[in-house]
C-alpha positions in Angstrom: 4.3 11.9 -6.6 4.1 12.1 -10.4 0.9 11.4 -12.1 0.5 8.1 -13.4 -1.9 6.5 -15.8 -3.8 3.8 -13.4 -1.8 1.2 -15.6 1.3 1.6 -14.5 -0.4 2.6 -11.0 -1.1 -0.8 -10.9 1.9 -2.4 -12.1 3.9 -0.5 -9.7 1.6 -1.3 -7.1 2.3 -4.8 -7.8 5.6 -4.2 -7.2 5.8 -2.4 -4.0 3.0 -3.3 -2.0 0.5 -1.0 0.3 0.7 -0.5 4.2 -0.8 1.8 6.5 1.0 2.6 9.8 -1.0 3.5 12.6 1.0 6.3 14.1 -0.3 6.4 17.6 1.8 2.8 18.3 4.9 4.0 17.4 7.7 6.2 19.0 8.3 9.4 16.5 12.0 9.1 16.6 11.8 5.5 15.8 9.3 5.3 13.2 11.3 8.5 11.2 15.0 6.4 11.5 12.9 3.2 9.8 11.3 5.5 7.4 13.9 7.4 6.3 16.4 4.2 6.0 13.4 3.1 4.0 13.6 6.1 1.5 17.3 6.1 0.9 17.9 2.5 0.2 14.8 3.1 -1.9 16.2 6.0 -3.8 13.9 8.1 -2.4 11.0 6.2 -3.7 9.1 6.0 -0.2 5.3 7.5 0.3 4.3 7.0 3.8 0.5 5.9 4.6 -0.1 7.3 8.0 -3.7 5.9 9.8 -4.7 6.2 13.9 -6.2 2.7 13.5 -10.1 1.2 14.6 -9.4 -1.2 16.8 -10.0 -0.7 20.4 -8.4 -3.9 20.9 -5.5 -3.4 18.9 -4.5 -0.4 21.1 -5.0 -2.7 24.4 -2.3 -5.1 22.7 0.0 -2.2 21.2 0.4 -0.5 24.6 -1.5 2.8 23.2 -4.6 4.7 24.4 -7.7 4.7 22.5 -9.0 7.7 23.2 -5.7 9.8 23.1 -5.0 8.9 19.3 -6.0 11.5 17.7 -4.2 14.3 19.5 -1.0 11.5 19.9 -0.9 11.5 15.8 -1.3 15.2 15.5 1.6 15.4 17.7 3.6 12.5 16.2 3.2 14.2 12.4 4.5 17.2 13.9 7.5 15.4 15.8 8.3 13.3 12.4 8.0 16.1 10.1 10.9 18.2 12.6 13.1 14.8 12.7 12.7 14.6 8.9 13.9 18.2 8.0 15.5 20.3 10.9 19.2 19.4 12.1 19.9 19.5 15.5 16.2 18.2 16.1 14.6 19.7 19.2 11.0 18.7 20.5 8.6 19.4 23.6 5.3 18.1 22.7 2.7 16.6 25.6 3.4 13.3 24.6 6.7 13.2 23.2 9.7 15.0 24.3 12.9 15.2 21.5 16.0 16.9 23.8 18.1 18.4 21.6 19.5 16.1 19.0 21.8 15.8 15.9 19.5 12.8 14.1 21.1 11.0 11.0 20.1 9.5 7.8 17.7 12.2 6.0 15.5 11.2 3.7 16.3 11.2 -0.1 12.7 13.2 -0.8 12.9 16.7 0.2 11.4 18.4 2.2 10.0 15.1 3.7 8.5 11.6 2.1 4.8 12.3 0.5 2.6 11.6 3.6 -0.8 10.3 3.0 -3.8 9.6 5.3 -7.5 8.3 5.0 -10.1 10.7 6.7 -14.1 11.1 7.0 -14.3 12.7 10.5 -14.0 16.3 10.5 -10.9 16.2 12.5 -9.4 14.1 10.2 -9.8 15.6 7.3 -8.4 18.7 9.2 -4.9 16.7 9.8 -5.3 15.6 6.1 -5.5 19.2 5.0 -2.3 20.5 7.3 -0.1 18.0 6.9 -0.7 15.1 4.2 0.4 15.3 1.2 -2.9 13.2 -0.4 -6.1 12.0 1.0 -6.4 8.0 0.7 -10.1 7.4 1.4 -11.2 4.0 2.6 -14.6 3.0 2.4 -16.0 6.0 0.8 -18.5 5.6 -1.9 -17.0 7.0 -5.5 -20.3 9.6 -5.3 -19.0 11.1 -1.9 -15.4 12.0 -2.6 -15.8 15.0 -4.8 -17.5 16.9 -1.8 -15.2 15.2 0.7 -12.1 16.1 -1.5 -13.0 20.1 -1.9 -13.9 20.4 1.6 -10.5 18.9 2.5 -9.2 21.7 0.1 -11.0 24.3 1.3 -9.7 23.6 4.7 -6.0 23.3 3.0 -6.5 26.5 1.5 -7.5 28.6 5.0 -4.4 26.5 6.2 -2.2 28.2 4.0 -1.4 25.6 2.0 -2.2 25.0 -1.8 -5.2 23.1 -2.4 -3.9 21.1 -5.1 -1.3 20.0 -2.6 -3.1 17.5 -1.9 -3.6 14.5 -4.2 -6.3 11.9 -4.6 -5.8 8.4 -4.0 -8.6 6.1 -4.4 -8.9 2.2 -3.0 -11.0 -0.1 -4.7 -12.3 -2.9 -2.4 -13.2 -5.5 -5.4 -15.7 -8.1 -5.3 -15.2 -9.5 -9.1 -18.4 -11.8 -10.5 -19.0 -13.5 -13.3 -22.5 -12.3 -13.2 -23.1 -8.1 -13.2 -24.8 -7.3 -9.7 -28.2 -5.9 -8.9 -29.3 -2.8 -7.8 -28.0 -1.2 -5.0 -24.3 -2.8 -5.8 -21.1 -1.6 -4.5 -18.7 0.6 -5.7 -16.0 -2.2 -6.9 -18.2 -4.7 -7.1 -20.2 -6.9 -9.8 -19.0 -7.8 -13.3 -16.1 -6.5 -15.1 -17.6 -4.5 -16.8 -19.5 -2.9 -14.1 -16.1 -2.1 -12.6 -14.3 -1.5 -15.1 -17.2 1.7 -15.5 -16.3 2.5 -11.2 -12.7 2.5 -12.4 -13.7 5.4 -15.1 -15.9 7.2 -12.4 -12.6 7.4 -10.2 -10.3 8.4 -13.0 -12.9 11.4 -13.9 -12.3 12.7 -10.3 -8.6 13.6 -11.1 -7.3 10.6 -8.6 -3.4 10.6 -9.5 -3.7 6.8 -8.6 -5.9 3.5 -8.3 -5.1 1.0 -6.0 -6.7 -2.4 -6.0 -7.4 -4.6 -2.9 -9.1 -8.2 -4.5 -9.0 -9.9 -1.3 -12.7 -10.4 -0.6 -13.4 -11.1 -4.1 -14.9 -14.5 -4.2 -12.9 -16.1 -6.4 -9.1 -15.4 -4.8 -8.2 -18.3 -3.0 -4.7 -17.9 -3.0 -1.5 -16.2 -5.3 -2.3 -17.6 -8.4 -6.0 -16.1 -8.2 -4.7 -12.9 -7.0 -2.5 -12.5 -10.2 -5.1 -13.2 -12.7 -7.7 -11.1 -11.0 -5.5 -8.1 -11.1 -4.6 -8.4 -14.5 -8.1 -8.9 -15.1 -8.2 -5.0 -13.6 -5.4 -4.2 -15.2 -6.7 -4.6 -18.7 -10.2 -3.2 -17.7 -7.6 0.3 -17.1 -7.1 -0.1 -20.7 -3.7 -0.8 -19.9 
């Protein structure tokens, strides 16, 4: 992904909308055909945000096994990365089985679409160091990422992989006020001002890219509140 000034971040944002797929639900072969038709009609404009989920529940209802996800998704990356790149395609995993196949479209983006994933358990930020392409925390506070980040680059680098490989995305859960909050506030949270100061922490950490979620603000109460709030944010970029 090319680096962007959290302005047009935002704007393209906007555009395209954010989802996270939780891999362990889907079959590998399935999810990479709806991916990669995805990329080409997109012009190879596709970044794929890959998640295992939190939901107990969720798994009950999506036919998956809680306490399997983590080595399913390891295995699943794997599987999607061979579909994605290798022609015929041949896999023998303990979960998935790929006989050997000839599988058509590839994607646009070569080798693969930019995969990025969330992670704060140390096997997670393993998988984020093998295989993604950027970290995406959620939930993180601003002050913990730097650590987080070179430990997740660290473990990229005795991967053999570049540690700059992988990028920094950052999520900023807003709560906008009229008022500026109190001690003890959240990152994202209070006045404008005091996040338009979170949103100059986050840019001083080298994150490639900013991406706003106002849905628990107070004030949003449907599309119309949406739009002004993120224009709000987007001017407090000094876009």
């Amino acid at each position: 992904m090319e680096t962007l000034t959290f302005a047009a971040a935002l704007t393209r944002k906007i555009a395209l909308g954010t989802s996270v797929v939780n891999l362990p639900w889907y079959n590998p072969v399935l999810l990479a055909r709806r991916l990669t038709s995805l990329d080409v009609l997109s012009s190879g404009r596709l970044r794929v945000g890959l998640g295992i989920g939190w939901s107990p529940d969720e798994y009950v209802a999506a036919g998956s096994v809680w306490n399997e996800r983590g080595k399913r998704t390891d295995e699943s990356i794997q599987a999607l990365k061979a579909i994605w790149t290798t022609d015929p395609v041949e896999f023998e995993g303990n979960y998935y089985r790929i006989p050997k196949s000839f599988i058509s479209l590839k994607p646009v983006q070569k080798p693969h679409p930019p995969v990025y994933m969330a992670a704060f358990t140390p096997a997670a930020m393993q998988r984020v160091a093998r295989e993604a392409n950027g970290w995406f925390p959620v939930g993180i506070p601003i002050a913990a990422i730097p650590q987080m980040l070179e430990g997740i680059r660290q473990m990229a680098r005795e991967a053999g992989r570049k540690p700059d490989e992988i990028e920094l995305i950052v999520r900023g859960q807003v709560e906008l006020s009229d008022q500026a909050a109190g001690n003890g506030r959240g990152d994202f949270t209070g006045s404008l001002a005091q996040i338009a100061q979170d949103i100059a922490t986050t840019r001083s950490l080298g994150a490639v890219e900013l991406v706003f979620d106002v849905q628990f603000s107070p004030e949003i109460k449907g599309t119309d509140d949406i739009l002004t709030q993120m224009e709000q944010l987007r001017q407090a970029t000094g876009g």
